[in-house]
C-alpha positions in Angstrom: -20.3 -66.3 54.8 -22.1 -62.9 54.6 -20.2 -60.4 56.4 -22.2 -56.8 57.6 -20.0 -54.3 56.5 -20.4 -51.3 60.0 -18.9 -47.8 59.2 -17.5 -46.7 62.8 -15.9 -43.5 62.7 -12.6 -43.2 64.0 -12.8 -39.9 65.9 -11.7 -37.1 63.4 -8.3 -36.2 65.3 -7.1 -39.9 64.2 -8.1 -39.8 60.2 -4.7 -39.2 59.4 -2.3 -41.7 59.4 0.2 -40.5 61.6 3.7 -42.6 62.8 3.6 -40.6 66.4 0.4 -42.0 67.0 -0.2 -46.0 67.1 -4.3 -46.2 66.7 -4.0 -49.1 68.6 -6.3 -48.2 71.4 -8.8 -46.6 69.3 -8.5 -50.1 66.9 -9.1 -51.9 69.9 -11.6 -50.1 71.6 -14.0 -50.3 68.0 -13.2 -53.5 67.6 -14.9 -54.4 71.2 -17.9 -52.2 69.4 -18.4 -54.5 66.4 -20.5 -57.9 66.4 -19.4 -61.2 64.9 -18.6 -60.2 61.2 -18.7 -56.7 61.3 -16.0 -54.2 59.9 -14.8 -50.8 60.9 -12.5 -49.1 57.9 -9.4 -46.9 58.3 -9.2 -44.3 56.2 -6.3 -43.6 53.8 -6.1 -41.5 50.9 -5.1 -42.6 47.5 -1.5 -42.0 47.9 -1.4 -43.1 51.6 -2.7 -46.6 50.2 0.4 -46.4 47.4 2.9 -45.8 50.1 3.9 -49.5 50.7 5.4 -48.1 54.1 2.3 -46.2 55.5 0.1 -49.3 54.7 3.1 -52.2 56.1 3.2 -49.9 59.0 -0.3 -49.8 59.8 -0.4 -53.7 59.0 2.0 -53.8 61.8 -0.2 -51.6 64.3 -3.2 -54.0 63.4 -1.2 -56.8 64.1 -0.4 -55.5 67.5 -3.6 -54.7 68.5 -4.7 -57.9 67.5 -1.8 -59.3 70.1 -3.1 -57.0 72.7 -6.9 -58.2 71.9 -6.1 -61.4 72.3 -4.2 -61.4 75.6 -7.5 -59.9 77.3 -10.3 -61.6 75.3 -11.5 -64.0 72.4 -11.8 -61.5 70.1 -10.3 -62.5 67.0 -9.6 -59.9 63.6 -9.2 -60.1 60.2 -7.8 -57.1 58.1 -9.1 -56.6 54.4 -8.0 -53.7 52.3 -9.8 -53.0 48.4 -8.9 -50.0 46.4 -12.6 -49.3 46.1 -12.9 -48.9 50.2 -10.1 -46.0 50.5 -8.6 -47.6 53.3 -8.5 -50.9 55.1 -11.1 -52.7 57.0 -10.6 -54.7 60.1 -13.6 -57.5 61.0 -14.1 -59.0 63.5 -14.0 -62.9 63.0 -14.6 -63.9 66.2 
């Protein structure tokens, strides 16, 4: 399957990772932006993505969204993460 990869810019406030502030509403409102096998990607720096807790703990904000996503539509998510992006990607897979 050939997946579109779609650069949507998380608004510049919310580049930093940042435990006060969950991202899930901004995760969820660009996922409703994003077709069928599109992405969006979270930036992280290069230590941010060697910091097994800042990347579990975004893993477990994803998740949620995804929770909350599903409870109000069909929308469903996939999250992909290479060292070459500098952050991780969610798609939408459905």
């Amino acid at each position: 399957m050939y997946k579109i990869e779609k650069e949507i810019p998380i608004p510049p406030a919310r580049n930093k990772f940042s435990k006060a502030d969950s991202n899930v509403k901004d995760i969820i409102e660009t996922l409703n932006q994003l077709e069928v096998d599109e992405c969006f990607l979270i930036p992280m720096t290069s230590d941010d993505l060697k910091d097994k807790k800042n990347v579990s703990a975004l893993r477990s904000r994803i998740a949620y969204a995804k929770a909350r996503v599903k409870l109000v539509s069909d929308i469903d998510m996939e999250l992909t993460s290479r060292e070459e992006d500098r952050g991780l990607r969610v798609w939408r897979t459905k």
